[in-house]
C-alpha positions in Angstrom: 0.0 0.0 0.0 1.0 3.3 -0.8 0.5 6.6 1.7 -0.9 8.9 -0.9 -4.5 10.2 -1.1 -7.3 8.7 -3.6 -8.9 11.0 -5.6 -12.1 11.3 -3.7 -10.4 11.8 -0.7 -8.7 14.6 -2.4 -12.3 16.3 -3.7 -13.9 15.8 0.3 -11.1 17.9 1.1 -10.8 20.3 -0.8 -14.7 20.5 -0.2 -14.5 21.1 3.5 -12.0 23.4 2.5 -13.8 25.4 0.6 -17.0 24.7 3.0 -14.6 26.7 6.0 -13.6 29.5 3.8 -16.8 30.4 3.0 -18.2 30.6 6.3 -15.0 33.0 7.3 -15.5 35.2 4.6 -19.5 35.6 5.1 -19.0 35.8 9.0 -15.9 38.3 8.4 -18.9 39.9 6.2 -21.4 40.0 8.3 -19.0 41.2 10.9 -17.8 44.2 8.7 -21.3 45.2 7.8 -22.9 45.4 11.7 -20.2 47.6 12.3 -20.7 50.0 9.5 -24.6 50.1 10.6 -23.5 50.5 13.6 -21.2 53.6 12.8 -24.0 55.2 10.6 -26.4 54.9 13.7 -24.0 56.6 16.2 -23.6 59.6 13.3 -27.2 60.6 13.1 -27.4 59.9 17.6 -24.7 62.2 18.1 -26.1 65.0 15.3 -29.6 64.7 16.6 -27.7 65.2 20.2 -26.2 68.0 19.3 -28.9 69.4 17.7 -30.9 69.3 20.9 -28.5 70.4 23.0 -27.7 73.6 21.0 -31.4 74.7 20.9 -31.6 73.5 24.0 -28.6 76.0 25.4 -30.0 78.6 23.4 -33.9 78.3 24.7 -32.1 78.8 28.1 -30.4 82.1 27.0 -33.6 83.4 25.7 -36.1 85.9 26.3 -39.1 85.6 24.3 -40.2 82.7 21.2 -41.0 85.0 18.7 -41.6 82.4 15.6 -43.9 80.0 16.3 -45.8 83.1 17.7 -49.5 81.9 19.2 -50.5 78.8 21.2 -50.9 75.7 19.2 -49.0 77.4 16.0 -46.9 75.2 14.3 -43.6 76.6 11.8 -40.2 75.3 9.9 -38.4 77.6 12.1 -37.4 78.9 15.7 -36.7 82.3 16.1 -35.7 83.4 19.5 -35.5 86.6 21.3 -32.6 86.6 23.2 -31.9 89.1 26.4 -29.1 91.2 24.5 -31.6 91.9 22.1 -30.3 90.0 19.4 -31.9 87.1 17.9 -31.2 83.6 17.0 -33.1 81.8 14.0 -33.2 78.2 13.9 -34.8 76.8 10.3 -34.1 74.0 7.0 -31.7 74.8 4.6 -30.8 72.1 1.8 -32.0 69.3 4.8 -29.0 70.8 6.7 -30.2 72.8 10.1 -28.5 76.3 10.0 -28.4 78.7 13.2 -28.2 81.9 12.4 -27.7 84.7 14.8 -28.2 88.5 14.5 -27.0 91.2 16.9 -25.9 94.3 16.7 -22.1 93.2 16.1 -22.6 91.4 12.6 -24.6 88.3 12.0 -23.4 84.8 11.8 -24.7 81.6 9.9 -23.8 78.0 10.3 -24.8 74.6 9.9 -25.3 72.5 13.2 -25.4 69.2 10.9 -22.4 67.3 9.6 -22.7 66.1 5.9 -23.6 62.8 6.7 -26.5 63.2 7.5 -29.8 65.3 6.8 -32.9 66.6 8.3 -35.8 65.2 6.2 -38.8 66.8 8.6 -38.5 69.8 11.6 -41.8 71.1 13.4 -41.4 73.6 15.5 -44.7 73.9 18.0 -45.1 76.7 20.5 -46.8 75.1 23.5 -47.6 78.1 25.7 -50.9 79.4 26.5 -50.7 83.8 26.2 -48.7 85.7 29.2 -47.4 82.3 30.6 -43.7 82.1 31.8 -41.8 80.4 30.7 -42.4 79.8 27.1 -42.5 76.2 26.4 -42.2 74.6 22.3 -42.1 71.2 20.9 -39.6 70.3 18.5 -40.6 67.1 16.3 -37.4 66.4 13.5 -36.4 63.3 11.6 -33.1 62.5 11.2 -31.0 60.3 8.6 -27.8 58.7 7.5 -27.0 60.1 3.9 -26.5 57.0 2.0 -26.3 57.9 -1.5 -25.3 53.8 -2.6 -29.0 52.8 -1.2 -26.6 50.3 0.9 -28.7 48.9 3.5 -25.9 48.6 6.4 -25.7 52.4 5.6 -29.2 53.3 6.7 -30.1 54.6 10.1 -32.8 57.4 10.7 -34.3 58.6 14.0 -37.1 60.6 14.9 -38.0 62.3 17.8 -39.5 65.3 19.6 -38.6 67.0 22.5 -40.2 70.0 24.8 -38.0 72.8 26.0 -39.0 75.5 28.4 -37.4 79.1 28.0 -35.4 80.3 30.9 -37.6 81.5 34.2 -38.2 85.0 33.0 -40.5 86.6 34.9 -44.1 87.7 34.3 -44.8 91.0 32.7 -46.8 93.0 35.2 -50.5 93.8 34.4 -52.2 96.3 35.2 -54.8 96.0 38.5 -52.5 93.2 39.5 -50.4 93.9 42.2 -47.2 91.5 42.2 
């Protein structure tokens, strides 16, 4: 007897072989396309964080919501009084969300989105009933990954709304009403 392989052990082999590599490569795959899903989903959680935050900071700074005016309106954009007397305007552009602020100095105009992602829908709700401190609005946006390949581990979109309350300011006087 000779120690060589027959030819059908040879093929079975080869088979199993073949049989392992393949599962590597798909698992490698599979591997390699939950982490790129997961990389688009932590873009759009930390824009639409951001996003929050910075109207949420701003709100704070604020004296008035001067856009959505009246109880119940509803509007593409935020425009905010502030204290200084200058004003901040938060609206779409291009899906992109832009702050722009105007005071006395100059006036300044920026994106708060990166270009990964857009802004597909923002509603901006004022909440508060007339003369009530402080002003309260409802943001309601949508969020997605730009993913201009249609790939599908490349997709992640959130949406979500949020209530912010102005700064305490305090209530006008009125008259007949002593404080």
């Amino acid at each position: 007897m000779k120690g060589g392989f027959t030819l059908i052990e040879l093929i079975i082999y080869i088979a199993l072989a073949a049989l392992i590599l393949n599962l590597g490569v798909y698992s490698l795959w599979q591997i390699m396309e939950a982490k790129a899903k997961s990389l688009a989903c932590q873009e759009v959680q930390q824009n639409l964080r951001f996003i929050l935050e910075k109207i949420s900071f701003e709100a704070r700074q604020a004296k008035s919501v001067e856009i959505p005016e009246k109880q119940g309106e509803e509007s593409k954009e935020l425009l905010l009084k502030m204290t200084d007397g200058s004003t901040i305007r938060f609206y779409l552009e291009k899906e992109k969300l832009i702050l722009d602020r105007r005071n006395p100095v100059g006036v300044s105009v920026f994106p708060l989105t990166s270009e990964k992602v857009r802004i597909t829908e923002l509603i901006f709700k004022n909440l508060s009933p007339s003369l009530t401190r402080p002003e309260t609005f409802q943001i309601k946006m949508k969020v997605s990954r730009v993913n201009p390949l249609k790939r599908i581990e490349y997709q992640a979109e959130i949406s979500t709304q949020k209530t912010i309350n102005l700064r305490d300011n305090p209530t006008p006087n009125l008259i007949g009403i002593i404080p």
